[in-house]
N, C-alpha and C positions, 0 to 999 in steps of 0.2 A: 713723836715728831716723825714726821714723813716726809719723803722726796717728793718730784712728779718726775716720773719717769716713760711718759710716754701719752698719747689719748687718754684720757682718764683713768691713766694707770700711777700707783704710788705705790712705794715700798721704806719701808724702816730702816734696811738694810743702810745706812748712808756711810761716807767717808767722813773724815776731820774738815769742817768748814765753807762743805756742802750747802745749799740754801735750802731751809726748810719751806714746806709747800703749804704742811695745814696738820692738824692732829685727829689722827683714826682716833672715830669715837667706838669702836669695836675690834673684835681679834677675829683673824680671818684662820682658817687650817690650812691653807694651801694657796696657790697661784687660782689667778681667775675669779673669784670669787668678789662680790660688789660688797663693801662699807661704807659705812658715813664716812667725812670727812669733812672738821669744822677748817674753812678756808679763812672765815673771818671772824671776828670778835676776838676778847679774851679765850687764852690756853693756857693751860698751866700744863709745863716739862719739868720735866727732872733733869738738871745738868749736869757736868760733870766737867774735871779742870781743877786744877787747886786754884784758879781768879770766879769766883763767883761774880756774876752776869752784872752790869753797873745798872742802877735808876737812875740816867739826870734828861731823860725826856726827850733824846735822842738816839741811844744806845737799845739796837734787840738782839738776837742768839741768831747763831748758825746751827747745822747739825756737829756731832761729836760721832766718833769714829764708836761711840759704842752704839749699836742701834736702840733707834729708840728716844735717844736723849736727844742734849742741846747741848752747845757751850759757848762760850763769851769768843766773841770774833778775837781773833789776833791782830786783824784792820781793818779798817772800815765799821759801817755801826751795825752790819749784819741785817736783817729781818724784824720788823715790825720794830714794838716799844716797850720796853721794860717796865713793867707798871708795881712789880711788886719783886723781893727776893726772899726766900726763906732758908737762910745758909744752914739751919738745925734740918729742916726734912732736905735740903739740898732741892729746893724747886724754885723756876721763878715763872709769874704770870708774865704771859703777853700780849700784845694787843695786834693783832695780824692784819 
């Protein structure tokens, strides 16, 4: 999961319930550097949170203060639409 943090700038880095932007579909080595980044359709994150992310077709993720990930909003319905959860790998698809 990723920010936007500026003109087509994103970063992983995020805080706790942050809005996510889109998911790098690549690793970059450093600043500056150009990646994909899927802004719409299904994504599948990795969350994290001991409340695993809800499915009722209103509910999507924020970011999670560990980079990288997602986690079920505290309030409000957060970002896109929860379409799937998988609490065994800890991931849930989304619909951006």
């Amino acid at each position: 999961a990723v920010k936007l943090t500026g003109a087509y700038t994103v970063d992983n880095a995020t805080d706790d319930q942050e809005v996510v932007f889109g998911q790098a579909l690549a690793d970059a080595d450093g600043n500056a550097q150009a990646i994909p980044v899927k802004v719409r359709g299904v994504c599948v994150f990795e969350y994290t949170g001991a409340t695993a992310p809800t499915v009722d077709g209103v509910k999507g993720v924020l970011a999670s203060d560990t980079d990288g990930k997602v986690v079920a909003p505290t309030s409000g319905n957060g970002v896109g639409r929860n379409l799937k959860v998988d609490t065994g790998a800890k991931k849930v698809h989304v619909l951006l």
